[in-house]
C-alpha positions as CSV (number, residue, x, y, z in Angstrom):
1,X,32.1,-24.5,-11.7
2,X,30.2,-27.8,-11.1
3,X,26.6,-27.8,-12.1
4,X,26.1,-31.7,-11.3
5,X,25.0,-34.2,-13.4
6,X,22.0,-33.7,-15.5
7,X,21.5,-30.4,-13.9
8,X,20.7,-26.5,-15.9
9,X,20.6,-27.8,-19.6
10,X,17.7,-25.7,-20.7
11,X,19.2,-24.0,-24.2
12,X,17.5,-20.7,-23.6
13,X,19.3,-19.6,-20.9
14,X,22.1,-16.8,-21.9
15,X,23.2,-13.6,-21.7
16,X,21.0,-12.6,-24.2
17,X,17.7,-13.9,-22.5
18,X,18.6,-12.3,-19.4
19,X,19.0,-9.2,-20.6
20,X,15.9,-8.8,-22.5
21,X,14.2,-9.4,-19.5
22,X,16.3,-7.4,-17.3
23,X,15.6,-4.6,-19.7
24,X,12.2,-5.0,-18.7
25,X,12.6,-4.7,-15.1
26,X,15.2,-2.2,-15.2
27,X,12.1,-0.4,-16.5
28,X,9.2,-1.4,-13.9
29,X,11.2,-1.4,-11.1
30,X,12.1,2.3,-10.9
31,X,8.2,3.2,-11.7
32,X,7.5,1.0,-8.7
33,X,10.1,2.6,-5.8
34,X,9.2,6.0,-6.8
35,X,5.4,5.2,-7.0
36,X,6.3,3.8,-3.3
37,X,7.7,6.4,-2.1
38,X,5.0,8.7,-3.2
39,X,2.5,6.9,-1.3
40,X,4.6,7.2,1.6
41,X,4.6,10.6,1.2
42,X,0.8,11.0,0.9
43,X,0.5,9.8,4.3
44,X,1.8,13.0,5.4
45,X,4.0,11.3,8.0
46,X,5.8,14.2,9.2
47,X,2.5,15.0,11.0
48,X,1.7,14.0,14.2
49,X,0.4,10.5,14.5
50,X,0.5,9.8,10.7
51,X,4.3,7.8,11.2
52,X,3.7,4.0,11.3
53,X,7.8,4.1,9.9
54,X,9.1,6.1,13.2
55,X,12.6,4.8,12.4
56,X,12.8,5.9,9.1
57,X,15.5,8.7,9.7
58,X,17.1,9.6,6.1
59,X,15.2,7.5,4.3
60,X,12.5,10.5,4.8
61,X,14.4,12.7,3.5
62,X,12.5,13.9,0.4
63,X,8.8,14.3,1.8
64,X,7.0,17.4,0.7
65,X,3.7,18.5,1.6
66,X,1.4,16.2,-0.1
67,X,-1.0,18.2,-3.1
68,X,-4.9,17.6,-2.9
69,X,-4.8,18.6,-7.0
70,X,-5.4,16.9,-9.1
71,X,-8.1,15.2,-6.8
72,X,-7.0,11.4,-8.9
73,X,-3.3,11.9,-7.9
74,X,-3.3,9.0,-5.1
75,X,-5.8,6.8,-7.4
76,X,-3.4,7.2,-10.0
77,X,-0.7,7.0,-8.0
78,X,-1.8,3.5,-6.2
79,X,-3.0,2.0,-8.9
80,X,-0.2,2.1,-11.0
81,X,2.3,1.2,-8.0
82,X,-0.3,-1.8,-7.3
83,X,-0.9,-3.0,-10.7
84,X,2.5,-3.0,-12.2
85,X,3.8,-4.3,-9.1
86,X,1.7,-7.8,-9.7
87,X,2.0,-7.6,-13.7
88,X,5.9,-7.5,-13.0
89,X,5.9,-10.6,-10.8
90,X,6.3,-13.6,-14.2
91,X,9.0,-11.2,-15.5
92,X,10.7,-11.5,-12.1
93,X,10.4,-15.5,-11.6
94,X,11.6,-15.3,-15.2
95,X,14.7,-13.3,-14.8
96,X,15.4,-15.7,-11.3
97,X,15.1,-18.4,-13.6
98,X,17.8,-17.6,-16.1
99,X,19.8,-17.0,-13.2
100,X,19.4,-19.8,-11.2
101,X,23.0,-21.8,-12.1
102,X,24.5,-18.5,-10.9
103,X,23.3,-18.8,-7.5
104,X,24.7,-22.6,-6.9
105,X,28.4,-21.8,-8.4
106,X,31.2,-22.8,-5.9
107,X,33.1,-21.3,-4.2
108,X,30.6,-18.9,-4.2
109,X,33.8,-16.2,-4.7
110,X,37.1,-15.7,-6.0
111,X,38.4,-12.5,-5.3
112,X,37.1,-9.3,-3.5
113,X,35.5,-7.6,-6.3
114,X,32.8,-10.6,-7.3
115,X,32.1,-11.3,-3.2
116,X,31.0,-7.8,-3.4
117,X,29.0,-8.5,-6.7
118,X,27.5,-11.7,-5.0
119,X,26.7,-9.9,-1.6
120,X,24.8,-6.8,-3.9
121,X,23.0,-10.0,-6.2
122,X,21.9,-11.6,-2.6
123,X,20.3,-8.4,-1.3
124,X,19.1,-7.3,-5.2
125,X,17.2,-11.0,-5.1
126,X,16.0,-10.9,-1.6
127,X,14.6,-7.3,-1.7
128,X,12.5,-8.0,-4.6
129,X,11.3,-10.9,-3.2
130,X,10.8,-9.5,-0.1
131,X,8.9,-6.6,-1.4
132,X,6.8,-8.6,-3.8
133,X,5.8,-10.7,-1.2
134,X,4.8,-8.3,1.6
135,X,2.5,-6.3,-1.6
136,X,0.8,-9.3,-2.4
137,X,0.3,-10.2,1.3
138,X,-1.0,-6.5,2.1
139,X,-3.2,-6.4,-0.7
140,X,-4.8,-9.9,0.3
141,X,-5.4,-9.0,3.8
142,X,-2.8,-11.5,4.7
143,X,-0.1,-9.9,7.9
144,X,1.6,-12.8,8.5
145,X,5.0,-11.2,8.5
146,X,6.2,-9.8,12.0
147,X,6.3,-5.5,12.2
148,X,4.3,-3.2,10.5
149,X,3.8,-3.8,6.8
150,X,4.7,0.2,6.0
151,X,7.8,0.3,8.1
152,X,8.8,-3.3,6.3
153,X,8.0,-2.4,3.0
154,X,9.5,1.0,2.9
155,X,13.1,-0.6,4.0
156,X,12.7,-3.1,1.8
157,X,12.3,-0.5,-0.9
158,X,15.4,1.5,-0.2
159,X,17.7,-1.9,0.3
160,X,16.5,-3.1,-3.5
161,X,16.5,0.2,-5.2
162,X,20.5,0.6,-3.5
163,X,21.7,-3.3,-4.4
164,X,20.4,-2.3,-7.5
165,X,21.7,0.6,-8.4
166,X,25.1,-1.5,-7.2
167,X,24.0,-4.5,-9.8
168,X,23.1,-2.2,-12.8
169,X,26.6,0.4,-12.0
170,X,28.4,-3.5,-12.6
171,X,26.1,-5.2,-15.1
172,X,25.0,-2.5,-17.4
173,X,27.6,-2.9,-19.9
174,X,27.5,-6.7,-19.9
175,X,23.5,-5.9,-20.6
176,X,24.1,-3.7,-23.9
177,X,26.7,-5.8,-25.2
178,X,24.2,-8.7,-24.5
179,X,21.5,-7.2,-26.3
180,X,23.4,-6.0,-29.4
181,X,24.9,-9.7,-29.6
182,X,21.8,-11.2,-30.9
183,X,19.1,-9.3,-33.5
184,X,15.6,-9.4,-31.7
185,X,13.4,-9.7,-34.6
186,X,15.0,-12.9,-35.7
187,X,14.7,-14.4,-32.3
188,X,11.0,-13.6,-32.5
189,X,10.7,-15.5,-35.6
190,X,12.7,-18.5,-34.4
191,X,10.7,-21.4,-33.6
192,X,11.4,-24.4,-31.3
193,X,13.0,-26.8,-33.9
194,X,15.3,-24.0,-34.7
195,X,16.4,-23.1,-31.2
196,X,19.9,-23.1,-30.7
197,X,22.0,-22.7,-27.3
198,X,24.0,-18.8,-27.0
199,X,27.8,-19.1,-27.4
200,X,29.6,-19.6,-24.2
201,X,29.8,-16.9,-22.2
202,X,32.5,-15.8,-19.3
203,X,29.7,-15.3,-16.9
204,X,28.2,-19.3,-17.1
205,X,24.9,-18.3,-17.9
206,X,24.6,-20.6,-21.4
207,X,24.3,-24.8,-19.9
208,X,28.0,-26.3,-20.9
209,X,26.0,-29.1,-22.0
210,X,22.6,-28.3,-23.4
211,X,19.6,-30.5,-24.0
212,X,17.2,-29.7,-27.0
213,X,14.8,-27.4,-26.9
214,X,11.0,-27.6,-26.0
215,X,10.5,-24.3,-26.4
216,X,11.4,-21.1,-28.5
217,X,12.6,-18.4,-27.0
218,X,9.9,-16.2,-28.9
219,X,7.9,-18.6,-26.9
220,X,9.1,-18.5,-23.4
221,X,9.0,-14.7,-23.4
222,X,5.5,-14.9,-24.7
223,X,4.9,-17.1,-21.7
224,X,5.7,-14.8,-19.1
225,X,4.3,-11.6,-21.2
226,X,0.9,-13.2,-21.7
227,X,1.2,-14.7,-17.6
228,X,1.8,-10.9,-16.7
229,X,-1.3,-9.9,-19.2
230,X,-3.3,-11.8,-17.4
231,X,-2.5,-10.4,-14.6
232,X,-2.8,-7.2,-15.2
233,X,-6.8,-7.9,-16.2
234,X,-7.5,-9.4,-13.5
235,X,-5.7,-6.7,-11.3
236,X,-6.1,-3.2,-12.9
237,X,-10.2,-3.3,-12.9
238,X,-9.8,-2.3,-9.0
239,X,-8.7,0.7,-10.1
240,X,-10.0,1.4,-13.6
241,X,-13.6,1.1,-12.3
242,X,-16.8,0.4,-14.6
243,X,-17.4,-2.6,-15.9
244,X,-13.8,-3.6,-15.5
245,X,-13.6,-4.0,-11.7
246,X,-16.1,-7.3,-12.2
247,X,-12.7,-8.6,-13.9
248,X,-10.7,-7.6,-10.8
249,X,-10.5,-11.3,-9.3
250,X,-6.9,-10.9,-7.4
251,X,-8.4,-7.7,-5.4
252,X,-10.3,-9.6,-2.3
253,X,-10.7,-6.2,-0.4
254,X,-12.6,-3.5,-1.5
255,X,-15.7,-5.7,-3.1
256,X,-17.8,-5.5,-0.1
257,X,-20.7,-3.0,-1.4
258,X,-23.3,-0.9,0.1
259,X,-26.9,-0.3,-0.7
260,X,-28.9,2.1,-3.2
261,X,-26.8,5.2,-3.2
262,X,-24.2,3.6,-0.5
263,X,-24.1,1.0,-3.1
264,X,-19.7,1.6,-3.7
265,X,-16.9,-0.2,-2.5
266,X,-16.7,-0.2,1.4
267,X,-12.9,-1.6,3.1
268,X,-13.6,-1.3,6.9
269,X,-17.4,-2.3,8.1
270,X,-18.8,-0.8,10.9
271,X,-19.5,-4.4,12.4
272,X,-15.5,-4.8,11.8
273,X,-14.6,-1.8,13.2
274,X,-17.0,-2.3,16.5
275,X,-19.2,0.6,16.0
276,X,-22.4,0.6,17.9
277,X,-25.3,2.5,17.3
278,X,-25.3,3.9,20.5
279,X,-22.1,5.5,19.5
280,X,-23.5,7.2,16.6
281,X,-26.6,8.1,17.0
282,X,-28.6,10.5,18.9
283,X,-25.9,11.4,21.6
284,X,-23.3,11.5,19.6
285,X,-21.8,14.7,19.2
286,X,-19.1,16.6,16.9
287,X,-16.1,18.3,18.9
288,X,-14.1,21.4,17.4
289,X,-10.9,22.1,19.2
290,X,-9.4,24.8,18.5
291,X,-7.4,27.7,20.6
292,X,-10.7,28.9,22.9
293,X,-13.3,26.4,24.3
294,X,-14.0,23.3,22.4
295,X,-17.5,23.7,20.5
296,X,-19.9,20.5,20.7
297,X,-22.2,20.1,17.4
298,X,-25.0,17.3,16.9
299,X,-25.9,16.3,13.5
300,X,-28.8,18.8,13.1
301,X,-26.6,21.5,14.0
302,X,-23.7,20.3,11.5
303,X,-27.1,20.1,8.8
304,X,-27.8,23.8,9.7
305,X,-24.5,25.2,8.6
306,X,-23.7,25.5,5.0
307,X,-23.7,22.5,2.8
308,X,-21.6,22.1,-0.1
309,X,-20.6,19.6,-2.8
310,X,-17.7,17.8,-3.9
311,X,-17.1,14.8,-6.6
312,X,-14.6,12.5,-4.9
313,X,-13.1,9.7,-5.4
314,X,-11.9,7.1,-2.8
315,X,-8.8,5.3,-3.2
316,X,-6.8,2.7,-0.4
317,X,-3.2,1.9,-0.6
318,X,-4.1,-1.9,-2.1
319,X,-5.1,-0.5,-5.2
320,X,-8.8,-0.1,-5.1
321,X,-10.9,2.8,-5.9
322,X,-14.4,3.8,-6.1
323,X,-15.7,5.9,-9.4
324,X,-16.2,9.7,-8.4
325,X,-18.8,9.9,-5.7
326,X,-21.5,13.1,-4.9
327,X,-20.2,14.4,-1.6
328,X,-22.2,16.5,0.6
329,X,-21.2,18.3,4.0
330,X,-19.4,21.0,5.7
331,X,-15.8,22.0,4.4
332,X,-13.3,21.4,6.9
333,X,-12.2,25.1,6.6
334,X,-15.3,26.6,7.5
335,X,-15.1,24.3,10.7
336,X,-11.8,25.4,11.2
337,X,-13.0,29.1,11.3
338,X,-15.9,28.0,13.8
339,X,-13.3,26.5,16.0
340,X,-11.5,30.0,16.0
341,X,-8.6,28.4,14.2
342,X,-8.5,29.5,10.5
343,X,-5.1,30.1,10.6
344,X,-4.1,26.2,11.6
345,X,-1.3,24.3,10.1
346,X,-3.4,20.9,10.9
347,X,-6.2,19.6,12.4
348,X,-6.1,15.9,14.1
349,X,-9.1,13.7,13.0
350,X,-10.3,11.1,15.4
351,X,-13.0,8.5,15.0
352,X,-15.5,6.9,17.0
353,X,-13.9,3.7,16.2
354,X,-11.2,2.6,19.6
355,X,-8.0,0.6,18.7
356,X,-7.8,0.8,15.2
357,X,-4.3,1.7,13.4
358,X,-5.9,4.7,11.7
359,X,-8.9,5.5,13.8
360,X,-7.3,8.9,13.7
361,X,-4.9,10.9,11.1
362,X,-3.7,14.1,10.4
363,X,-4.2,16.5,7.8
364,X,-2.2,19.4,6.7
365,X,-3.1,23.2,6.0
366,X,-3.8,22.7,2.4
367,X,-6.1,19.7,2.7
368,X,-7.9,22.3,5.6
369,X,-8.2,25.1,3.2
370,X,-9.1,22.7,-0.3
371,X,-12.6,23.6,-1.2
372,X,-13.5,20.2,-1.9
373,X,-12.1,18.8,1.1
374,X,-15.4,18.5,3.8
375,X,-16.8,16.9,6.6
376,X,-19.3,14.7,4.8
377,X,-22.6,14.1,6.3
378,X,-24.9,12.8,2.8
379,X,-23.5,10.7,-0.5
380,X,-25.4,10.8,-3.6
381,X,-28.5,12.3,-1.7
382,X,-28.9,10.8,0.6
383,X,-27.4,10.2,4.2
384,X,-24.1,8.0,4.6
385,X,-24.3,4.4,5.5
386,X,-23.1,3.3,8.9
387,X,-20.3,1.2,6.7
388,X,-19.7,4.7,5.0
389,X,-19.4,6.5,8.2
390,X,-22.4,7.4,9.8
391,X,-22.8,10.3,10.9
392,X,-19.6,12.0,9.3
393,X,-16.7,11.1,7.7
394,X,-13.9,13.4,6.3
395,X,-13.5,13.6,2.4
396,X,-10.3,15.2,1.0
397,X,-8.8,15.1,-2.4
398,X,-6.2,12.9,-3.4
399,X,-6.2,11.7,0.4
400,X,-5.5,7.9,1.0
401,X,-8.5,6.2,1.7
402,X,-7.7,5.3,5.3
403,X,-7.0,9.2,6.1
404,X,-10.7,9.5,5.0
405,X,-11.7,9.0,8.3
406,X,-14.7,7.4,9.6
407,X,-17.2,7.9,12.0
408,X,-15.4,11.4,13.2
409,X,-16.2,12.0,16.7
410,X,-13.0,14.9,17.2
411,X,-11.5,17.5,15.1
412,X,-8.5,19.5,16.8
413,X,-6.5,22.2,15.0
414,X,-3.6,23.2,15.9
């Protein structure tokens, strides 16, 4: 192997250094596909018109009617998968780092068995990339990569959690034997001027010819565990709520606010979404579809049926949350009764708004028949906001925000 002149001479690389930080993805990383999956399975996107991953064939193959209960299960959910997904991003460039000879050794293979090692690395490093990188973007707003962010990410998930499953069936044993080679407390208590290179190891992670050190190792893992501490403030307030959410300064979306009573985190405007008042006010009218003759509601008419309560939360698939809001309107299964369809599997929710990726989703029986799940038409009081969709908006527990629909102009059970 040639490493050029001058080139990989840091003394911390090793197999030991790799592994502790492998240990700690080997960790996160499962917490993060199955968290992913779950929100993919929250979309409900075996009903129609919830599939923005139409290809998706196998991959599907374990979605089960998403729960309403507890009514925190998506906040939880997202804000763990959102979170630990940024907090994990050091420990990544970390792990790359102590890697990084690997990836220039020539010829790049010798026999079958470590082309297929190097082909299962390739895809293992460009998955995680990959799926870092389209999170990050989605959370910021940012679509700059071609497709549909769900469709991308949720391939992406199942080609890193298979190449690694392939790198951890072929590296776990070189891992344990790694971490037993070297005791951890005394490499926690070893300081810079007492750094010393790994032995030599078959695998050419340790420089052949090492420089001194400028830092410990005690000290470069403290690096990237304080780098993804600080991350993880400045993320997980998006979710916790409170006071914490001021410290929430990586989560762009989600801070725009409302007033008095309206006053929580809003992600779609009505000014964004090209709502009019014309569209919602006076003329605008609810429409129940159900097997007999659709039924046409105003907003005095949806008032005059009976109103009842719910403390919700809302939570979107970046991360954010709100704190448990007062909700007030009609349930969804006493609508369903109206429309002469108690017995529906689902009702279709459609929104005032035209265009828009989710102006309209649909919802299963048992977010129909959840108590708590309602056509809201006040919060905390007093009536919606326009931004928090004026004149009605569905509410359903443990929904993902943008199934919450807006504005609802249609509601067909079928």
């Amino acid at each position: 192997m040639t490493h050029g002149p001058g080139r990989w001479r840091s003394p911390l690389r090793g197999p030991w250094f790799t592994a502790v930080l492998g240990l700690v993805l080997l960790v996160a990383m499962p917490v993060l596909f199955l968290t992913g999956l779950l929100s993919y399975a929250a979309y409900n996107p075996d009903l129609p018109g919830n599939d923005l991953t139409p290809g998706r064939g196998l991959l599907g193959f374990y979605l089960f009617d998403w729960p309403t209960r507890p009514v925190w299960l998506y906040r939880l959910n997202q804000g763990v998968h959102v979170t630990l997904g940024i907090a994990t991003v050091p420990v990544v460039l970390a792990k790359l780092w102590s890697v990084l000879p690997k990836l220039f050794v020539w010829p790049p293979a010798r026999s079958l068995a470590q082309a297929l090692d190097r082909a299962s690395l390739f895809l293992l490093v460009g998955s995680v990339i990959f799926e870092l990188a389209t999170g990050i973007m989605n959370i910021q707003y940012w679509y700059a990569f071609p497709g549909s962010f769900y469709a991308l990410h949720l391939y992406g998930a199942w080609v890193f959690i298979a190449a690694l499953a392939a790198h951890v069936a072929l590296r776990l044993p070189l891992m344990i034997r790694a971490l037993r080679s070297h005791s951890r407390r005394a490499e926690l208590r070893t300081g810079t001027a007492r750094t010393r290179p790994e032995p030599p190891d078959l695998h050419d992670l340790v420089a052949p010819d090492p420089g001194p050190a400028t830092i410990s190792r005690r000290g470069a893992l403290g690096l990237v565990g304080a780098g993804s501490g600080v991350l993880l403030a400045l993320t997980a307030g998006q979710s916790l709520g409170g006071p914490l959410r001021h410290t929430a300064l990586l989560a762009p979306r989600g801070q725009v606010l409302g007033d008095g009573p309206n006053d929580f985190q809003i992600n779609k405007t009505a000014a964004s979404a090209g709502i009019t008042a014309a569209a919602t006010g006076p003329a605008w009218r609810l429409e129940l579809r159900g097997p007999g003759a659709p039924v046409l509601l105003d907003r005095a008419e949806l008032l005059a049926l009976p109103q009842h309560d719910a403390q919700l939360p809302i939570a979107c698939v970046e991360g954010w949350s709100t704190t448990d809001q007062s909700w007030t309107g009609v349930r969804l299964a006493d609508l369903a009764d109206l429309a002469g369809a108690g017995d529906a599997a689902m009702v279709r929710v459609e929104s005032v708004e035209q265009g828009g990726a989710f102006a309209a989703a649909s919802l299963r029986r048992n977010q129909i028949l959840d108590p708590a799940s309602l056509l809201a038409l006040r919060v905390n009081g007093v009536d919606l906001s326009p931004d928090h969709g004026f004149p009605a908006r569905v509410i359903v527990p443990a929904n993902p925000g943008v199934h919450n629909t807006k504005w609802v102009t249609r509601l067909s059970f079928r």
